[in-house]
PDB file of N, CA, C and O in Angstrom:
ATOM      1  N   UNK A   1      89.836 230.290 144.757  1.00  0.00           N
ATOM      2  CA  UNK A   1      88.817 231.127 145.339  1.00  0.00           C
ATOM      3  C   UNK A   1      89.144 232.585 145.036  1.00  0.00           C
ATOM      4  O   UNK A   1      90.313 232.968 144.983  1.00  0.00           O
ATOM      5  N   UNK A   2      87.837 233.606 144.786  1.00  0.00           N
ATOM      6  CA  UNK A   2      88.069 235.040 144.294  1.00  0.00           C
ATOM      7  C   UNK A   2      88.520 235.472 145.829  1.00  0.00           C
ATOM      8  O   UNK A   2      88.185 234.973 146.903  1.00  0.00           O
ATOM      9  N   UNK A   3      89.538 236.751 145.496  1.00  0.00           N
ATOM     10  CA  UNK A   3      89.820 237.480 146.179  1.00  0.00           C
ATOM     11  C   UNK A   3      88.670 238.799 146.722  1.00  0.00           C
ATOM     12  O   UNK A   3      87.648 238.994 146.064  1.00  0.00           O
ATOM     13  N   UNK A   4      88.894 239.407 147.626  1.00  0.00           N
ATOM     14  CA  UNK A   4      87.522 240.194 148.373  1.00  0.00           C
ATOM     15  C   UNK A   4      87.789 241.493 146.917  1.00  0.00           C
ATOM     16  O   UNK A   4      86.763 241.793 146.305  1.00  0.00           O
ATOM     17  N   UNK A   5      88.859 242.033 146.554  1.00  0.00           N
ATOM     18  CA  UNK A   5      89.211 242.918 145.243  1.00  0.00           C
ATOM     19  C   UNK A   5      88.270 242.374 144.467  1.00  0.00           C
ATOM     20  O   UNK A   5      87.295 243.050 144.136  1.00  0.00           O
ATOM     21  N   UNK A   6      88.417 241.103 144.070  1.00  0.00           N
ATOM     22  CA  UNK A   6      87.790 240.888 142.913  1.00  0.00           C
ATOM     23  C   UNK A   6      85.976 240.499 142.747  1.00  0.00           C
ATOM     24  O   UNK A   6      85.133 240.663 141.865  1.00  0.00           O
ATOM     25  N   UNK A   7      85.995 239.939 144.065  1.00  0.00           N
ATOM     26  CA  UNK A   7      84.670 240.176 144.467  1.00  0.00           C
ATOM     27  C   UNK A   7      83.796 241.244 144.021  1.00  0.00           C
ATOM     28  O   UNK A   7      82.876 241.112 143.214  1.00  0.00           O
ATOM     29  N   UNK A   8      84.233 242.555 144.739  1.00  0.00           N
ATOM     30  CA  UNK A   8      83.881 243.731 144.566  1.00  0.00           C
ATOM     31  C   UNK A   8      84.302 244.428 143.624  1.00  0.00           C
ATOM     32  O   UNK A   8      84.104 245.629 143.808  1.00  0.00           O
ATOM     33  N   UNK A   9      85.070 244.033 142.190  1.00  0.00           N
ATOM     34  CA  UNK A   9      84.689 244.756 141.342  1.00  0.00           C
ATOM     35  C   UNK A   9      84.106 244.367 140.480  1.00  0.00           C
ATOM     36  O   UNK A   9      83.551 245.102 139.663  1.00  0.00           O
ATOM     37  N   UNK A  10      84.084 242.850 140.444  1.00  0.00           N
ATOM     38  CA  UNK A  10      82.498 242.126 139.936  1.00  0.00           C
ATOM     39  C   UNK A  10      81.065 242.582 140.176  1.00  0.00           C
ATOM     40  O   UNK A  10      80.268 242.593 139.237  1.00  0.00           O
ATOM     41  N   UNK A  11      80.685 242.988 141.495  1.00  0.00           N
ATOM     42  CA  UNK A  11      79.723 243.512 141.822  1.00  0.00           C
ATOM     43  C   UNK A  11      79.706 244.667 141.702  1.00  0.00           C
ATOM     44  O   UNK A  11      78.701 245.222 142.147  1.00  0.00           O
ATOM     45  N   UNK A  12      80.817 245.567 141.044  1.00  0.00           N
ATOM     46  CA  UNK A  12      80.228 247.347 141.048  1.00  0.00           C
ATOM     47  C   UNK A  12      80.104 247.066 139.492  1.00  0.00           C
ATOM     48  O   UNK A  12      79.441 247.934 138.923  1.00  0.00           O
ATOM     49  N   UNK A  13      80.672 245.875 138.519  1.00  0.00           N
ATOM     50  CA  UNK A  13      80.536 245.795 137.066  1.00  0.00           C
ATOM     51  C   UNK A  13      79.046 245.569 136.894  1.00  0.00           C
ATOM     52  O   UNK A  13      78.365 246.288 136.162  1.00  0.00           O
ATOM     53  N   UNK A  14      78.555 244.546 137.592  1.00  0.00           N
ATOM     54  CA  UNK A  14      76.915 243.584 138.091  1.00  0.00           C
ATOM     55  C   UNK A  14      75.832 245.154 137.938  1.00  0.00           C
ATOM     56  O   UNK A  14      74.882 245.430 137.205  1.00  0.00           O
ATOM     57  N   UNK A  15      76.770 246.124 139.338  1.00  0.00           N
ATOM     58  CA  UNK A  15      75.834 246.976 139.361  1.00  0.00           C
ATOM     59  C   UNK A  15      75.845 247.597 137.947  1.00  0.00           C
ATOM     60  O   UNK A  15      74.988 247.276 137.125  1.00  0.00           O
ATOM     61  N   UNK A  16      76.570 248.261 137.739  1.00  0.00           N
ATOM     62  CA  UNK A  16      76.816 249.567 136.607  1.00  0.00           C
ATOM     63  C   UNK A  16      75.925 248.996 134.881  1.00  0.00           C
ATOM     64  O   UNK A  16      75.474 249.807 134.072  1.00  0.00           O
ATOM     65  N   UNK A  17      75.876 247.381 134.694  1.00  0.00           N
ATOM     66  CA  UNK A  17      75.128 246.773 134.187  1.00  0.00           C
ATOM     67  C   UNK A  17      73.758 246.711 134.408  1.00  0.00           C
ATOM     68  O   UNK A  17      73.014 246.755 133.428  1.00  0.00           O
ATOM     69  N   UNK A  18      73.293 246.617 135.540  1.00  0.00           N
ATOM     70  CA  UNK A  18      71.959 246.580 136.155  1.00  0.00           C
ATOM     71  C   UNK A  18      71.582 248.463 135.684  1.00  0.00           C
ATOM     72  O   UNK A  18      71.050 248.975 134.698  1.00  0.00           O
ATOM     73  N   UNK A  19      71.960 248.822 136.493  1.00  0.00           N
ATOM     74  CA  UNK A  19      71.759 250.669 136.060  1.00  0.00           C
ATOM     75  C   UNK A  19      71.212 250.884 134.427  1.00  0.00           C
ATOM     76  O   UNK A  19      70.153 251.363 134.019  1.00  0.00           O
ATOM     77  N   UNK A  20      72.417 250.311 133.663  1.00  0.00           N
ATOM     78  CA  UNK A  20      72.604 250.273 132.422  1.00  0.00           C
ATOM     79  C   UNK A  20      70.795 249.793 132.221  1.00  0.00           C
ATOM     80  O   UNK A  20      69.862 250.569 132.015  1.00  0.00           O
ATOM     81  N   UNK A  21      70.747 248.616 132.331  1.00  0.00           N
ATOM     82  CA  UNK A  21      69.690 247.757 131.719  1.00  0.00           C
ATOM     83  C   UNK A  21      68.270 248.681 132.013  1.00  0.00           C
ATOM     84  O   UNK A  21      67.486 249.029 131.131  1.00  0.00           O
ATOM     85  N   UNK A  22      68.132 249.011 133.587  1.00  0.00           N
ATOM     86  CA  UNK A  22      66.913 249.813 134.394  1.00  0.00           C
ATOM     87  C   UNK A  22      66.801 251.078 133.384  1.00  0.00           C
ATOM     88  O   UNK A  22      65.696 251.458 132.997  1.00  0.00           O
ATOM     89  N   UNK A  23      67.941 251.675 133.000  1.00  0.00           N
ATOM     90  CA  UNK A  23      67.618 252.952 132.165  1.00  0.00           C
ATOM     91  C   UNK A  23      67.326 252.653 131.105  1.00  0.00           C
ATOM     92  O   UNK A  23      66.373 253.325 130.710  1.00  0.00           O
ATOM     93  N   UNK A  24      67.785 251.740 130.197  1.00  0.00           N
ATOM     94  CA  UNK A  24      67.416 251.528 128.776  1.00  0.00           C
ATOM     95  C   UNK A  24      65.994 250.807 128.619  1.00  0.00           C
ATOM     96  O   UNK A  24      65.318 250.668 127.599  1.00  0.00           O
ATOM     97  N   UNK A  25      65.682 250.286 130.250  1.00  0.00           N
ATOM     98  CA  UNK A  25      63.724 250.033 130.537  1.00  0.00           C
ATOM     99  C   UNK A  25      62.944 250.844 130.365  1.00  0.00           C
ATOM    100  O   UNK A  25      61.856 250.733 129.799  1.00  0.00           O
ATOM    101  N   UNK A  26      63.637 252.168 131.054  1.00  0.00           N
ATOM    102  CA  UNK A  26      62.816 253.115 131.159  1.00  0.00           C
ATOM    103  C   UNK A  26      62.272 253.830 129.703  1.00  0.00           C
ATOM    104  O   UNK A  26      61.105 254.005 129.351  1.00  0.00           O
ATOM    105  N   UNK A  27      63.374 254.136 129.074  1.00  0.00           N
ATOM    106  CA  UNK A  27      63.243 254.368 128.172  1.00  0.00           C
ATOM    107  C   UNK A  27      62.589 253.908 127.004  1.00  0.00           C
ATOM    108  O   UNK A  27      62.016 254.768 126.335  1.00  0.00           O
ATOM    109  N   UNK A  28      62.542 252.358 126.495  1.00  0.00           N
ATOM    110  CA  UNK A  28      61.804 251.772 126.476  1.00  0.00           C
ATOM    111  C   UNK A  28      60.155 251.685 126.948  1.00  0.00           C
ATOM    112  O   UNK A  28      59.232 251.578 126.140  1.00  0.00           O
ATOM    113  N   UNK A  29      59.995 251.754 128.434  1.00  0.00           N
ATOM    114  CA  UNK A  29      58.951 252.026 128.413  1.00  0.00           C
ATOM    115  C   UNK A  29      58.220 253.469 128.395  1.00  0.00           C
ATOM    116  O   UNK A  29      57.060 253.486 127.984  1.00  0.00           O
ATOM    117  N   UNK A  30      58.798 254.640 128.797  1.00  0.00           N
ATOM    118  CA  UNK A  30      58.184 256.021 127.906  1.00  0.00           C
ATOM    119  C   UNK A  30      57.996 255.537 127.093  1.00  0.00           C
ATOM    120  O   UNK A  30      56.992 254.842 127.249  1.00  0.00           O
ATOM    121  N   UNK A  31      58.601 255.412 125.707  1.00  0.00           N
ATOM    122  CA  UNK A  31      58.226 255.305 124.479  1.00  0.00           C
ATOM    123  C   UNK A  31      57.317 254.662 123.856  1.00  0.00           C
ATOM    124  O   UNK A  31      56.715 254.965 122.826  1.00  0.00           O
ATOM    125  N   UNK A  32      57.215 253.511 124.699  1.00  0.00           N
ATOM    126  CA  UNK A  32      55.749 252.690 124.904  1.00  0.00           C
ATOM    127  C   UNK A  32      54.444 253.382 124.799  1.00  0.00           C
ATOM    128  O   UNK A  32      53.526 253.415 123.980  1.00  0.00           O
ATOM    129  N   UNK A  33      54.830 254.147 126.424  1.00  0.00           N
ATOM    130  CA  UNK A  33      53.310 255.064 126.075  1.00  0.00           C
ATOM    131  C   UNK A  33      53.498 256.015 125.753  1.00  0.00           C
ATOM    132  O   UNK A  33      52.610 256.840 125.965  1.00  0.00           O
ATOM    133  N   UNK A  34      54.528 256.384 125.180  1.00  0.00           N
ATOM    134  CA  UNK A  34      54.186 258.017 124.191  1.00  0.00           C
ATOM    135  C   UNK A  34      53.233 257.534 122.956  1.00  0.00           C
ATOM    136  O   UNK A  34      52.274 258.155 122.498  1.00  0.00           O
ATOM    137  N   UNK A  35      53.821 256.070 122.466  1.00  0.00           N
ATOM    138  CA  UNK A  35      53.030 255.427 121.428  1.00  0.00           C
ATOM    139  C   UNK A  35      52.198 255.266 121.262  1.00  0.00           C
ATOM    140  O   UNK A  35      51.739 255.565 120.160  1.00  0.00           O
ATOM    141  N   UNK A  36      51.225 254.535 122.475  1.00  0.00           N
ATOM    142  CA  UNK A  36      49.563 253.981 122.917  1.00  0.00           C
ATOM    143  C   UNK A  36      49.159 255.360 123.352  1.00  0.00           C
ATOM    144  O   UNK A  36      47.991 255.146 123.678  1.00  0.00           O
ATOM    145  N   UNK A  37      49.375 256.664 123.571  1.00  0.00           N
ATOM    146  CA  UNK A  37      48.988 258.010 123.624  1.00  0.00           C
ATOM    147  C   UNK A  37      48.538 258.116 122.277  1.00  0.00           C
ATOM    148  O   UNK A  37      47.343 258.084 121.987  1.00  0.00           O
ATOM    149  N   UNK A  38      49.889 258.301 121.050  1.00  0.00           N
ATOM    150  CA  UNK A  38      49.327 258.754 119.965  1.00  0.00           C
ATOM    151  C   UNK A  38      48.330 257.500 119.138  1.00  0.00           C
ATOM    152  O   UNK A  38      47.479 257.536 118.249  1.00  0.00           O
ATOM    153  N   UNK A  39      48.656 256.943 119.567  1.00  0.00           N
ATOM    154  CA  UNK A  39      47.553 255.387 118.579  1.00  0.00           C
ATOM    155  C   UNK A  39      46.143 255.991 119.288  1.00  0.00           C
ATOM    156  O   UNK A  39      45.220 256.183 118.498  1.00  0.00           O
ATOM    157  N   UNK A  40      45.870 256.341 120.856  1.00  0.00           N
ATOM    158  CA  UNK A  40      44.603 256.638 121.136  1.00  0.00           C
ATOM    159  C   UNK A  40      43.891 257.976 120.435  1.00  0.00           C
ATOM    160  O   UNK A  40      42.883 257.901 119.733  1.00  0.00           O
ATOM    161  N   UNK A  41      44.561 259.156 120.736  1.00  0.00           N
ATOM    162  CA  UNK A  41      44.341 259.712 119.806  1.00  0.00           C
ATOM    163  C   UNK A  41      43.953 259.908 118.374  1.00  0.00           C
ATOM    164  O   UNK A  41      43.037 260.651 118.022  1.00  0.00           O
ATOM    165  N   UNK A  42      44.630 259.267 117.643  1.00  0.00           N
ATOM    166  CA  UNK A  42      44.310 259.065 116.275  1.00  0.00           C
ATOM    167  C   UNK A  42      43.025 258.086 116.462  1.00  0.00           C
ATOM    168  O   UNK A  42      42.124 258.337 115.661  1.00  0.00           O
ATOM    169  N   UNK A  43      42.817 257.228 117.187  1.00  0.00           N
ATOM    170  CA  UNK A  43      41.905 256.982 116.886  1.00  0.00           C
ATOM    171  C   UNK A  43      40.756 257.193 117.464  1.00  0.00           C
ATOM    172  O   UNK A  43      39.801 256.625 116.935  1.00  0.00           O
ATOM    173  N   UNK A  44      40.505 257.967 118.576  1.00  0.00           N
ATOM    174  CA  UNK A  44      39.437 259.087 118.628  1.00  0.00           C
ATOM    175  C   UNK A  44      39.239 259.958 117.278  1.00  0.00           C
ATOM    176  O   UNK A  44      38.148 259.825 116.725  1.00  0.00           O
ATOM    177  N   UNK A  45      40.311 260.958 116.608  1.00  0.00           N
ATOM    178  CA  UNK A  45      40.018 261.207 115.457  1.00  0.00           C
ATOM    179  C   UNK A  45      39.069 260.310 114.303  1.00  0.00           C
ATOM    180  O   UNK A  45      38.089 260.594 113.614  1.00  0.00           O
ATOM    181  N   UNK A  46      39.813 259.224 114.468  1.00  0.00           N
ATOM    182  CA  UNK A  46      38.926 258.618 113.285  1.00  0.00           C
ATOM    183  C   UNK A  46      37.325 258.166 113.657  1.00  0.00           C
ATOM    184  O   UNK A  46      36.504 257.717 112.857  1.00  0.00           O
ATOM    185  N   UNK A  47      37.109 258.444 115.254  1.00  0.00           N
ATOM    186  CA  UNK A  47      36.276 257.616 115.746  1.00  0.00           C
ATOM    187  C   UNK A  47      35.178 259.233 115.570  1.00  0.00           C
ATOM    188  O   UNK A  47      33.964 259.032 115.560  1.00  0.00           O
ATOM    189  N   UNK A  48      35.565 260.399 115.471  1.00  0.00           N
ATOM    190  CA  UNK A  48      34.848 261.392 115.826  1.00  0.00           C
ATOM    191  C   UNK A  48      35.063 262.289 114.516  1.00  0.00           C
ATOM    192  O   UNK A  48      34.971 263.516 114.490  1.00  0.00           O
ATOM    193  N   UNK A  49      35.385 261.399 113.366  1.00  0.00           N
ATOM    194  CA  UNK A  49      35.235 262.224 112.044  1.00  0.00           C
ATOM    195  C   UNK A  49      33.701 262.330 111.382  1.00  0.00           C
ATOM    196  O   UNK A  49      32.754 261.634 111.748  1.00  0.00           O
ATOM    197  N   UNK A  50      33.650 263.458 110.215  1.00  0.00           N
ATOM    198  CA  UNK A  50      31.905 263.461 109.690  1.00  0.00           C
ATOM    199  C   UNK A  50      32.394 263.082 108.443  1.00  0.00           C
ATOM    200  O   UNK A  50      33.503 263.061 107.910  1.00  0.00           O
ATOM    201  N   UNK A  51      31.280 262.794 108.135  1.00  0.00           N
ATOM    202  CA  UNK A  51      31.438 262.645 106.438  1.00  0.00           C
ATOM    203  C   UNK A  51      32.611 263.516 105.617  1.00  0.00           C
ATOM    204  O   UNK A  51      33.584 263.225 104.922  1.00  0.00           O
ATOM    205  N   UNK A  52      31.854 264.978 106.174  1.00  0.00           N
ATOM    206  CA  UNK A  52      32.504 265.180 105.201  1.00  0.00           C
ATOM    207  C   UNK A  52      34.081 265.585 105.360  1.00  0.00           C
ATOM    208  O   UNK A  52      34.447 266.105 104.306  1.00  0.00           O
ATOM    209  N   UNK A  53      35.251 265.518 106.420  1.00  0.00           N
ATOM    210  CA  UNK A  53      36.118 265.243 106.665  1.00  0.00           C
ATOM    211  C   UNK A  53      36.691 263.659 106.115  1.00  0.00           C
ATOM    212  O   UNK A  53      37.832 263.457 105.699  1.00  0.00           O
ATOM    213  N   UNK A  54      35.821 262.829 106.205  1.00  0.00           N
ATOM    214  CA  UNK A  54      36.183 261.841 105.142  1.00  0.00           C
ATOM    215  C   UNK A  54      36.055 262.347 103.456  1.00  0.00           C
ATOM    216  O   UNK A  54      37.050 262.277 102.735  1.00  0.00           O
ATOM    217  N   UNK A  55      35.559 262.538 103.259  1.00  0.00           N
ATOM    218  CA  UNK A  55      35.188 263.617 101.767  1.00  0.00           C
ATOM    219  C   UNK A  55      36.752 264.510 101.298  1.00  0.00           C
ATOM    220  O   UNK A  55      37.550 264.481 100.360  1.00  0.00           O
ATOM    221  N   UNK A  56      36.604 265.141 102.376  1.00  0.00           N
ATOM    222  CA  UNK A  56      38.137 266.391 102.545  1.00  0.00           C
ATOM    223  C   UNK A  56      39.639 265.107 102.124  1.00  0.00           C
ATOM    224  O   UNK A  56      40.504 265.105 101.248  1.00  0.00           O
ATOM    225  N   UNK A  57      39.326 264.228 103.200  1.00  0.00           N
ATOM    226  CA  UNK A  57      40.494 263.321 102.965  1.00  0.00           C
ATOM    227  C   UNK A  57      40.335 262.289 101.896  1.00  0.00           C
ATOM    228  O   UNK A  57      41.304 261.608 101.560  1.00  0.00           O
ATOM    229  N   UNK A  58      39.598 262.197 101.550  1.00  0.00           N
ATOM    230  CA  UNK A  58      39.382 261.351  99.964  1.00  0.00           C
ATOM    231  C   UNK A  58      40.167 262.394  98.858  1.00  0.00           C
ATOM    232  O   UNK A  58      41.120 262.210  98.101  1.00  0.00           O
ATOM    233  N   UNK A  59      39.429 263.402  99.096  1.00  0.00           N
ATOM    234  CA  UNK A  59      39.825 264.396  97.839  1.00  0.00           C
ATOM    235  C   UNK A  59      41.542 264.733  98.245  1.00  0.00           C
ATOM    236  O   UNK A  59      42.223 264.035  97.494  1.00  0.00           O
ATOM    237  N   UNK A  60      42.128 265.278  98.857  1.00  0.00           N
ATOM    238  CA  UNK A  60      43.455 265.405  99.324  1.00  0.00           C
ATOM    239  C   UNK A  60      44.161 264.039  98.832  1.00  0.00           C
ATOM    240  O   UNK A  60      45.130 264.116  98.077  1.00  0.00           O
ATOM    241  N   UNK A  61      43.651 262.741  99.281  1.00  0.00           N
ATOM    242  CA  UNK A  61      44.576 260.983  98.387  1.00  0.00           C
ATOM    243  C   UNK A  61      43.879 261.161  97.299  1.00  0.00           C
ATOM    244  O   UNK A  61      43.708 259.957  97.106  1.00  0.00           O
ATOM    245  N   UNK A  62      43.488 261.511  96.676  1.00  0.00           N
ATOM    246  CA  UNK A  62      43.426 261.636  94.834  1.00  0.00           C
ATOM    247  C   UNK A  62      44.245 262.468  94.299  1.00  0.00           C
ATOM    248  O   UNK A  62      44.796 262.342  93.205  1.00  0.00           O
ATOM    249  N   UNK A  63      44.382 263.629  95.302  1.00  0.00           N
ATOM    250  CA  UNK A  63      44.878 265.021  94.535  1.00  0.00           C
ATOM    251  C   UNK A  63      46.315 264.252  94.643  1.00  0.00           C
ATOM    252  O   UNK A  63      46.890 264.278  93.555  1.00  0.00           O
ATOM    253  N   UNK A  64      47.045 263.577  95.658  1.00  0.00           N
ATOM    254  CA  UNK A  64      48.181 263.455  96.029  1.00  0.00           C
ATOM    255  C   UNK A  64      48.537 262.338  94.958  1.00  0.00           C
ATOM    256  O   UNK A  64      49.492 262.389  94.183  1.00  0.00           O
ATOM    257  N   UNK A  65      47.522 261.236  95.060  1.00  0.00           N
ATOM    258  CA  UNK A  65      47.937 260.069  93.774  1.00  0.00           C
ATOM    259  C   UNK A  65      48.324 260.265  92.886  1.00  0.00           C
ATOM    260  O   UNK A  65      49.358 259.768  92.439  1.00  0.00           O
ATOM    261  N   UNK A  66      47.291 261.415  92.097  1.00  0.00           N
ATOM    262  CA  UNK A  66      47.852 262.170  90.562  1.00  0.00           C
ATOM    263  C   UNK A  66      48.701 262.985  90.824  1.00  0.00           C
ATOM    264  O   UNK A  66      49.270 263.380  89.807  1.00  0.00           O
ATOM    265  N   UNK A  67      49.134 263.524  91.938  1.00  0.00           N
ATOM    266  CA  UNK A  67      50.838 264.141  91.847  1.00  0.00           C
ATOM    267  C   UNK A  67      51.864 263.267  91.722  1.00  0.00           C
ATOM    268  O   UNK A  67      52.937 263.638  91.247  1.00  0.00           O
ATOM    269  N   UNK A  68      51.604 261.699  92.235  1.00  0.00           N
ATOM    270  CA  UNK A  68      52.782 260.848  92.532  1.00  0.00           C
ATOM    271  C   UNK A  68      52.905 260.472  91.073  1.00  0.00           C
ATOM    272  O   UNK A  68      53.965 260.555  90.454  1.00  0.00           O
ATOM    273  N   UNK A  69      51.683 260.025  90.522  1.00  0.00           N
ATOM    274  CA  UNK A  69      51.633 259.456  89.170  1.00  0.00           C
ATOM    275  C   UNK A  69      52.189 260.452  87.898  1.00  0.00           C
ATOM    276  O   UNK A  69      52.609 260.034  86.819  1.00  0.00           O
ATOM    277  N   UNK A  70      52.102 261.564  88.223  1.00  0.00           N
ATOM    278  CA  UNK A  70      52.585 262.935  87.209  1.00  0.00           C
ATOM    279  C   UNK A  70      54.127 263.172  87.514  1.00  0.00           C
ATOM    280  O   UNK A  70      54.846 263.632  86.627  1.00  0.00           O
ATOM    281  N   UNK A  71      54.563 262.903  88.594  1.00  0.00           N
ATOM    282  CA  UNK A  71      56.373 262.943  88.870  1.00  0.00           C
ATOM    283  C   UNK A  71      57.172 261.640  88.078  1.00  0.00           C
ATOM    284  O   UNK A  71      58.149 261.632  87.329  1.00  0.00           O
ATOM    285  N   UNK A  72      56.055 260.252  88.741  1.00  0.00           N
ATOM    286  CA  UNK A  72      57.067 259.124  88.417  1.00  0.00           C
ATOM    287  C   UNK A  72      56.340 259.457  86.498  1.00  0.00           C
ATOM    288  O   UNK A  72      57.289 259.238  85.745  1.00  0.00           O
ATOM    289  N   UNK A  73      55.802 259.633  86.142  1.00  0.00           N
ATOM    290  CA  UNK A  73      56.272 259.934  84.191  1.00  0.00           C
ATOM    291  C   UNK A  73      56.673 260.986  83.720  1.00  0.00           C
ATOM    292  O   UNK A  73      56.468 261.052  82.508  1.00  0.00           O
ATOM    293  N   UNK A  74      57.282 262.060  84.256  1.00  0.00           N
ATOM    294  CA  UNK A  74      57.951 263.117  84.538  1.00  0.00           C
ATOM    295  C   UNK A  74      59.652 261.751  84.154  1.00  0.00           C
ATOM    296  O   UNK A  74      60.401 261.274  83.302  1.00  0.00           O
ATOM    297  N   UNK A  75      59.296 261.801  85.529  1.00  0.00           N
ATOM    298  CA  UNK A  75      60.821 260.816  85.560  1.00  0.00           C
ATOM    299  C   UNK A  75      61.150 259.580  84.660  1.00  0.00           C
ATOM    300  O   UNK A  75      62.280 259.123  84.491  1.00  0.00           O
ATOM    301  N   UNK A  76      60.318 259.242  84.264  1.00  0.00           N
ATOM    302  CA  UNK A  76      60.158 258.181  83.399  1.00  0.00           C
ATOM    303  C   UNK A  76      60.389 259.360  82.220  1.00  0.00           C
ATOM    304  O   UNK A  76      61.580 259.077  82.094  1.00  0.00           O
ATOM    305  N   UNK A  77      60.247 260.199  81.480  1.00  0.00           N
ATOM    306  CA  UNK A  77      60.447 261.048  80.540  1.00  0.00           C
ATOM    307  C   UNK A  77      61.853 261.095  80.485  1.00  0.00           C
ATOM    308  O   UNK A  77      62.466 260.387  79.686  1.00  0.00           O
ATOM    309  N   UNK A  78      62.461 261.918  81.317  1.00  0.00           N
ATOM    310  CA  UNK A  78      63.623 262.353  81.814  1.00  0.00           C
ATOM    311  C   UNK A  78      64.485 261.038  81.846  1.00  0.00           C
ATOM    312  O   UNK A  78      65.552 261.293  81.287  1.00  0.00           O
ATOM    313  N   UNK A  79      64.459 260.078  82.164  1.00  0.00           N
ATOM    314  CA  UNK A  79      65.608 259.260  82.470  1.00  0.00           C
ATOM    315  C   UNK A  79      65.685 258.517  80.764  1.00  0.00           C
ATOM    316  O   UNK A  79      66.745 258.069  80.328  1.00  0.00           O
ATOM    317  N   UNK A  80      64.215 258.494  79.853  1.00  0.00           N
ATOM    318  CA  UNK A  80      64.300 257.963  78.840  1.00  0.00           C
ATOM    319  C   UNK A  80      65.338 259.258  77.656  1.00  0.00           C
ATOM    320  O   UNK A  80      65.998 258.966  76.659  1.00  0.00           O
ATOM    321  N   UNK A  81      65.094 260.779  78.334  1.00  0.00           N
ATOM    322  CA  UNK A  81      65.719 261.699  77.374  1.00  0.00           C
ATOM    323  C   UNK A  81      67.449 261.472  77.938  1.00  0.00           C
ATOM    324  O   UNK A  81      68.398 262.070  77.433  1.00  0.00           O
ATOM    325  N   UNK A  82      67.546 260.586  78.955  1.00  0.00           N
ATOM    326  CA  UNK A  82      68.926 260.620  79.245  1.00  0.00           C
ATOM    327  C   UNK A  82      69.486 259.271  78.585  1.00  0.00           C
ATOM    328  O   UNK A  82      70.600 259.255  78.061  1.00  0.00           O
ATOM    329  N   UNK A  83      68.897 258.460  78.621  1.00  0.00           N
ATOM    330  CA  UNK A  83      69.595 257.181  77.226  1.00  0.00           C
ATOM    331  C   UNK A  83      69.457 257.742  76.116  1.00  0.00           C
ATOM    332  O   UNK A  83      70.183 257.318  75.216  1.00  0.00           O
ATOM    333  N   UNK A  84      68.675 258.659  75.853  1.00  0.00           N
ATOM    334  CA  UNK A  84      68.784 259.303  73.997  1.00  0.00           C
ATOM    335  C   UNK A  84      70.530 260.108  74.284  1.00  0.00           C
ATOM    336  O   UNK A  84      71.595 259.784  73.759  1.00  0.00           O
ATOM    337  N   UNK A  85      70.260 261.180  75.267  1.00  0.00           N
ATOM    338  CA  UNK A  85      71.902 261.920  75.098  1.00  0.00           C
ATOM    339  C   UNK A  85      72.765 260.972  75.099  1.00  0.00           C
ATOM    340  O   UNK A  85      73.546 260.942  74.149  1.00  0.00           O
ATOM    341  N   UNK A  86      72.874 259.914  76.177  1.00  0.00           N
ATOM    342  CA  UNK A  86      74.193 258.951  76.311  1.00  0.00           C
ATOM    343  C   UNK A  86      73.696 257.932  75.226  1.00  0.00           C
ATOM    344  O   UNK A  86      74.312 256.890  75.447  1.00  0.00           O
ATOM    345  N   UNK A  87      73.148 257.822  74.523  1.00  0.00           N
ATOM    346  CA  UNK A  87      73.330 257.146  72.908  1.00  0.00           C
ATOM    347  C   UNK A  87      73.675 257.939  71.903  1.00  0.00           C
ATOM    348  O   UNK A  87      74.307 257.536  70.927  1.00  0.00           O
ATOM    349  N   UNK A  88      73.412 258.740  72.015  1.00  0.00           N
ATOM    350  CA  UNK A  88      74.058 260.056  70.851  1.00  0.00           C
ATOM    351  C   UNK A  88      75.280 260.028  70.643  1.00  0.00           C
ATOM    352  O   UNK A  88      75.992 259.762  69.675  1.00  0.00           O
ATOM    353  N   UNK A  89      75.545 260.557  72.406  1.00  0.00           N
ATOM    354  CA  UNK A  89      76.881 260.948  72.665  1.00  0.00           C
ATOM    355  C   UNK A  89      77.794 259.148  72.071  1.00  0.00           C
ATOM    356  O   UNK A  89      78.576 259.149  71.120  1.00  0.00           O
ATOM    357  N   UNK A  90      77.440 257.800  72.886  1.00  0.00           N
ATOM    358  CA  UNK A  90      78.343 256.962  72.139  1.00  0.00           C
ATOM    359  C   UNK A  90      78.728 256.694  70.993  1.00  0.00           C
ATOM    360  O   UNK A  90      79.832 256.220  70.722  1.00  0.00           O
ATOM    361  N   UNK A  91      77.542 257.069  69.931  1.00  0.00           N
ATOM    362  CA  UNK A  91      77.697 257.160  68.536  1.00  0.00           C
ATOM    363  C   UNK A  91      78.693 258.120  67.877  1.00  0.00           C
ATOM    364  O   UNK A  91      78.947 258.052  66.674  1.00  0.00           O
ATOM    365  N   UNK A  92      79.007 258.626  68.344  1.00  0.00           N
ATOM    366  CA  UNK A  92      79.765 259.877  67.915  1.00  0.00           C
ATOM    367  C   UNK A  92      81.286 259.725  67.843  1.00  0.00           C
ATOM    368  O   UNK A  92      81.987 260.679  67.506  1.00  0.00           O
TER     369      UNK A  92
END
């Protein structure tokens, strides 16, 4: 049989666990609705856009596509002028 010591420091461990768990709820749940805040929001935005704000944001994902597409063959350039140097250079 537990001793009344051991009793009670089982139950201040029980507690300090419980504490533990209640705060990492809480937290948990803020973050919850900080989330379903911004999801509502955004979608009032989308719910209260005009044309031509769709228009604005069409043109902005094109402009951005042909930037992504102009870097990655940029880089595709560049990494092909770097097997020409390190083939040079092994030949040598």
């Amino acid at each position: 049989m537990s001793t009344l010591k051991e009793l009670e420091s089982l139950l201040r461990k029980a507690k300090k666990e419980l504490r533990e768990v209640k705060t990492h709820n809480d937290f948990l749940l803020e973050r919850l609705e900080k989330a379903h805040e911004r999801n509502h929001e955004l979608r009032q935005q989308i719910e209260n856009m005009t044309v031509d704000d769709v228009m604005v944001k069409l043109k902005a994902r094109a402009e951005h596509d042909a930037r992504i597409k102009r870097d990655k063959e940029l880089l595709e350039t560049f990494e092909k002028q770097k097997e020409v140097v390190l083939n040079g250079n092994l030949s040598r």
